[in-house]
N, C-alpha and C positions, 0 to 999 in steps of 0.2 A: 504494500500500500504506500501510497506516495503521499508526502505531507499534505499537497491540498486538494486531495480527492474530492471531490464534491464542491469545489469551488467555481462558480460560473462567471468570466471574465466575456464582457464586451468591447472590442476595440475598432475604434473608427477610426483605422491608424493608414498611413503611408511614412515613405521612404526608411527614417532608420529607430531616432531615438526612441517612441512606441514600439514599434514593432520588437526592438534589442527587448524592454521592460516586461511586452506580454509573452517574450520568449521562454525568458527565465518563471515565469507563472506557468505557462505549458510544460518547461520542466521536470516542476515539480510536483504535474500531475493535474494542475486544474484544467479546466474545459475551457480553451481560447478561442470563439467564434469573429474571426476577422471579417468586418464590414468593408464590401469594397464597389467601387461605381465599376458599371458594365465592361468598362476597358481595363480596370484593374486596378491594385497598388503600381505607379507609374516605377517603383524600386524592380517589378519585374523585367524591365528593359533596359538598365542601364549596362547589359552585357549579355553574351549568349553561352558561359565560359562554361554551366556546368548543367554536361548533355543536354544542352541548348538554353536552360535557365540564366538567371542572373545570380552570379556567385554573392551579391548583396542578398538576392532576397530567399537562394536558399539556407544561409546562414543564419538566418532571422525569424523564418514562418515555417520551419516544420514543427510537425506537432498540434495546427491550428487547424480550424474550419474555416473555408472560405464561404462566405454567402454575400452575395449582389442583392445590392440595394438599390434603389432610386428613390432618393428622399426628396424630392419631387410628387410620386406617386404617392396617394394615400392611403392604399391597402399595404403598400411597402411599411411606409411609415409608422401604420396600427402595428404592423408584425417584431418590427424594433424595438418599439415603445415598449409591448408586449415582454417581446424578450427582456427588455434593459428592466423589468418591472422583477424578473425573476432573476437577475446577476445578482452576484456579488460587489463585481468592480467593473465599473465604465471606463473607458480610459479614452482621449479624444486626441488628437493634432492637428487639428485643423488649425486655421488660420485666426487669434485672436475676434471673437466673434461673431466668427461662421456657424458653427453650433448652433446657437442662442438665434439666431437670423433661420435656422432651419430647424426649432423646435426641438432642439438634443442637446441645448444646453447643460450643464453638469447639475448646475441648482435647480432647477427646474426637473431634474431627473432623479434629484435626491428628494425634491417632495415626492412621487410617484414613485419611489422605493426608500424608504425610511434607512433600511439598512445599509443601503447601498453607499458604495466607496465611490469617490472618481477622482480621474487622475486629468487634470489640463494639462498637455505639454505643448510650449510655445517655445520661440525664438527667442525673444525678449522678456518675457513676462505676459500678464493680462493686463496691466497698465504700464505707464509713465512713456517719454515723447518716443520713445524706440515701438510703441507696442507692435503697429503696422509693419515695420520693415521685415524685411525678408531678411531670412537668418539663417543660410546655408554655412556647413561645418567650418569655411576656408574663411567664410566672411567675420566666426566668431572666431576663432582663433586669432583673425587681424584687432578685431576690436574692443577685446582683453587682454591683449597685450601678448599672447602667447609667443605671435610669429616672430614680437622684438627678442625673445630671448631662444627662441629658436635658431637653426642655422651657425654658418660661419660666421668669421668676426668680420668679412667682405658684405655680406648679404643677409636678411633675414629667410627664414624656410620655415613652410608647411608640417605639421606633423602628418607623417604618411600615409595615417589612419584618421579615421573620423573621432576625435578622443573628443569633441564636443558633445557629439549627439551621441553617441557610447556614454558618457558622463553622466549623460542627464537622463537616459535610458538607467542607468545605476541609481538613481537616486530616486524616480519613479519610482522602483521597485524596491529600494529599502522603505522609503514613505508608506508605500501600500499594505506593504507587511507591519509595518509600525501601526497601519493603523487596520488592520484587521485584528491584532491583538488586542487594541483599543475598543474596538466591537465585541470581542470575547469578554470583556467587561460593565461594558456599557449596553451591549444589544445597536446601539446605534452607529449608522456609520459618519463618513467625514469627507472633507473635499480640500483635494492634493491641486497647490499650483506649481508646476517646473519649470523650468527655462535651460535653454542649451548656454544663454548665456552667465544665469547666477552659475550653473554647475562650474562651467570654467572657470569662471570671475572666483571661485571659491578656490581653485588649485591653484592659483595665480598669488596665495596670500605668502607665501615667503619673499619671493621678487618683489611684491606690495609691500612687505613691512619693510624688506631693506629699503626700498627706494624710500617709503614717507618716514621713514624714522634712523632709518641707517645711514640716511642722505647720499648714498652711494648711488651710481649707475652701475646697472648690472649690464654686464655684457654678455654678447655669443661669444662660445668658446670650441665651438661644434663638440668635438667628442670628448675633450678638455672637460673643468669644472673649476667655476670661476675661483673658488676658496681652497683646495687641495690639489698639491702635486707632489706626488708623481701623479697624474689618474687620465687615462686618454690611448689611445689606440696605436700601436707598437708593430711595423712590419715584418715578421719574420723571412728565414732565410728560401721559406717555400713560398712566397707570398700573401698568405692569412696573416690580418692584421688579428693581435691579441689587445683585449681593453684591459689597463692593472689598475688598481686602487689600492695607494696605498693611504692606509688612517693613520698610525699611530708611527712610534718611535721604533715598536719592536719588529714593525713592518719594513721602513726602511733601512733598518740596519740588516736585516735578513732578504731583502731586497740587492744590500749591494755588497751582503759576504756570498749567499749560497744562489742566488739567482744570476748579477753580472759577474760575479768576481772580481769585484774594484773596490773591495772593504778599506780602500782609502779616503772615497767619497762619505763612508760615514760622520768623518769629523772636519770636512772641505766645509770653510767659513761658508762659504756659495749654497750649503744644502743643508747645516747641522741644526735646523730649526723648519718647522712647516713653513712661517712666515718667509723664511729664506729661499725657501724651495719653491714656492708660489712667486719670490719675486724674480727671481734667476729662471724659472719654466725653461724660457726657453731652449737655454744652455743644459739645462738638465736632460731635457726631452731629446735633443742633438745626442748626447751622451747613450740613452738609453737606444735610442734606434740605433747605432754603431752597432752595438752591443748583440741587440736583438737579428741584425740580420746575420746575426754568425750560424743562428741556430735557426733547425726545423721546429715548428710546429711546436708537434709533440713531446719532443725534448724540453723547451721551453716550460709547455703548461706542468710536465710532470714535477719541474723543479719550483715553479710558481706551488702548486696544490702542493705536495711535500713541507713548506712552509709556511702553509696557511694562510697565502695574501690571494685575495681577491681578486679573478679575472676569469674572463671570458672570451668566447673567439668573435671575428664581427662576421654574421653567419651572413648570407644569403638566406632567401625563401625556401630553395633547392635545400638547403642545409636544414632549413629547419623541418623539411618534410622526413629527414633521416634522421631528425637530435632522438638521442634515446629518451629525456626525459617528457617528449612528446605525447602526451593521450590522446584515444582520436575514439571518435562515435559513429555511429555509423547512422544512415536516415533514408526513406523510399523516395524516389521522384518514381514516381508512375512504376514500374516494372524492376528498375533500377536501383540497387544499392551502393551509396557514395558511402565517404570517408571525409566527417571533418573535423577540426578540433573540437573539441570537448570542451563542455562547460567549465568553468574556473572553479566552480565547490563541487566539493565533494563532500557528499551525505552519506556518513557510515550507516551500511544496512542496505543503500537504496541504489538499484541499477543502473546504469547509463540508459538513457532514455531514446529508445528509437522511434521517431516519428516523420509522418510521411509530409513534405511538402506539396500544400494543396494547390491545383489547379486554380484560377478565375471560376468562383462558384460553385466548387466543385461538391459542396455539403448542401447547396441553397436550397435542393428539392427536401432531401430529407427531412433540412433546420425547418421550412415552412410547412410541413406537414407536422411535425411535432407542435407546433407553437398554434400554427393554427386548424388542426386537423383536418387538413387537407385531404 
C-alpha cells in the first residue's frame, strides 16, 4: 500500500512546475487525473526524443489520467466541478486569473469542497506589478539574480535545467502534504499560493545576505567557489577533468603530501592559510593542473578517496547513464517499457513505482462515465 492511497488529486496543469508537484502525489500512490484542452498539455511537443514522446512530458505525467476538457462546454464543466467536489487536492497553473475568469477558481472551489486543498502555481505570484508577466524558467533565473552568479567570470549562464519551475514544483508538494496533515486534524482543508519566482528568490538568500549585509559583490567563478580554494575542476592526464574540495587544514596538507607530492606547499606563505589560498587561486590552480596532468584518471581519484578529500569526475550525460550510483524506474508508453531516473526519496517498505504515461484523453471515457454515469 502506498502512502496516499485513496487520495484524489485534480490538476489543470501544463508545461513543468504542476505537473513535477502532481508527479510526486502519483508516486506515492494517489489518483492524478490530469485536465487537458483537446490538443493537449503543449509540454507534449517540445521534442519527439522518447519513442516519439516529449522526454519533458514523459518525465513528469506517468502515472496520471489524462481527461479532455472544454471549459467552454457546460456539461464538461458540470463533470469537473463534479469531480473537483470529490478530490482531495486541486492544483491549477494557469495564468494569474484565468481560473477564477472560467469558474475553477481555487476559493471558489474550496466552498464546493470544504475539504479540499488547492494548490495556485504562478510565475510571479497572484499579486503585486509582476502578476501578469510571463514567467518562463530562463526568464526567472535572469530576474532573481540567478544567471548573475551563474557562469564564467566572462559571461553570465543559464542553469541547464529548469531549477525554477522544479523549485516550485518542490514546494507545491511539501505545502500540500503540510497541509493534508493539517486536514488530518482539523477535517478542513487550505489554499496553497506558489510562484517559480518566491521558490528561486528563496535559494538566492546567501548571494542576498552577502550582497545586503556583507557589502561584497559576489562573483562567477564557473567551477571555482568564490570563498574556498583549492575547489574547481583539474584536467587529468586522460583528459577527465576531476572537481577537488578542499575544506579544512587537514585536507590541504594531505592534498599536497599524498595526492601532488609537493609537501612543500604546505607551509609556502602563498597557501598556509585559506585566506591565502583564495587570494593566490590562481597561482595555486597553475600548480595543481601541472600536477594533475601527470596522472590518469583513476590513479588520481584512488589517491584523492584514500585521503578523504572530496571530489568528483565532471561527467557527461553519456557518463551518467553508466554512474553506478544511478537508480532508474522503469514506466509504459503505450506497449513500451522505458528506463528513467528514479524519484529522489526513497520510502522504506515501498516499490518503485511503474506507471504508464497517458495519451491526450486517454482515461476521459472511463473518468466521464464514473462521474457521470454514462
Amino acid at each position: 500500500m502506498k502512502t496516499l492511497d485513496g487520495i484524489l488529486v485534480v490538476s489543470l496543469e501544463q508545461a513543468v512546475a504542476a505537473p513535477y508537484c502532481s508527479l510526486r502525489l502519483a508516486e506515492a500512490g494517489a489518483r492524478v487525473i490530469k485536465i487537458e484542452r483537446k490538443e493537449g498539455d503543449f509540454a507534449r511537443y517540445y521534442d519527439k526524443d522518447v519513442k516519439g514522446n516529449s522526454a519533458y512530458f514523459v518525465w513528469l505525467n506517468r502515472g496520471k489520467e489524462s481527461l479532455v476538457i472544454d471549459i467552454k462546454n457546460i456539461d464538461d464543466m458540470k463533470l469537473l466541478k463534479k469531480i473537483i467536489s470529490n478530490a482531495d487536492i486541486y492544483i491549477q497553473n494557469l495564468a494569474p486569473g484565468a481560473a477564477e475568469r472560467a469558474g475553477l477558481g481555487s476559493k471558489e472551489m474550496r466552498v464546493l469542497n470544504k475539504k479540499l486543498i488547492t494548490c495556485d502555481i504562478s510565475g510571479y505570484g497572484q499579486n503585486g506589478p509582476y502578476r501578469d508577466m510571463k514567467a518562463y524558467d530562463l526568464l526567472v533565473q535572469a530576474e532573481t539574480g540567478l544567471c548573475s552568479v551563474t557562469g564564467t567570470e566572462e559571461e553570465e549562464g543559464r542553469v541547464g535545467v529548469s531549477v525554477c519551475d522544479i523549485a516550485c514544483g518542490m514546494n507545491a508538494h511539501a505545502s500540500i502534504l503540510q497541509a493534508l496533515y493539517n486536514r488530518e486534524k482539523t477535517g478542513k482543508g487550505k489554499g496553497i499560493e506558489v510562484s517559480l519566482f518566491d521558490g528561486m528568490a528563496d535559494w538566492m538568500n546567501v548571494p542576498y545576505l552577502q550582497t545586503v549585509y556583507g557589502k561584497r559583490s559576489v562573483k562567477r567563478v564557473g567551477l571555482s567557489h568564490p570563498s574556498i580554494a583549492p575547489y574547481g575542476a583539474f584536467k587529468s592526464k586522460c583528459g577527465k577533468r576531476i572537481l577537488i574540495s578542499i575544506q579544512n587544514e587537514r585536507e590541504w596538507v594531505q592534498l599536497c603530501s599524498s595526492v601532488l607530492m609537493l609537501e612543500h606547499l604546505v607551509k609556502d606563505k602563498r597557501f598556509n592559510k585559506p585566506t591565502n589560498r583564495v587570494k593566490n587561486r590562481k597561482e595555486l590552480d597553475r600548480i595543481i593542473s601541472i600536477e594533475f596532468l601527470k596522472f590518469d584518471k583513476d590513479i588520481l581519484l584512488k589517491r584523492l578517496r584514500d585521503q578523504k578529500i572530496a571530489c568528483g569526475v565532471l561527467n557527461s550525460i553519456q557518463d551518467l547513464e553508466q554512474h553506478p550510483q544511478l537508480r532508474k524506474v522503469k514506466c509504459l508508453i503505450g506497449n513500451d517499457e522505458i528506463e528513467l531516473i528514479a524519484s529522489p526519496s526513497i520510502i522504506i517498505g515501498e516499490e518503485n513505482y511503474i506507471g504508464e504515461v497517458p495519451d491526450i484523453g486517454s482515461n476521459s471515457e472511463d473518468i466521464r462515465i464514473e462521474f457521470n454515469g454514462e
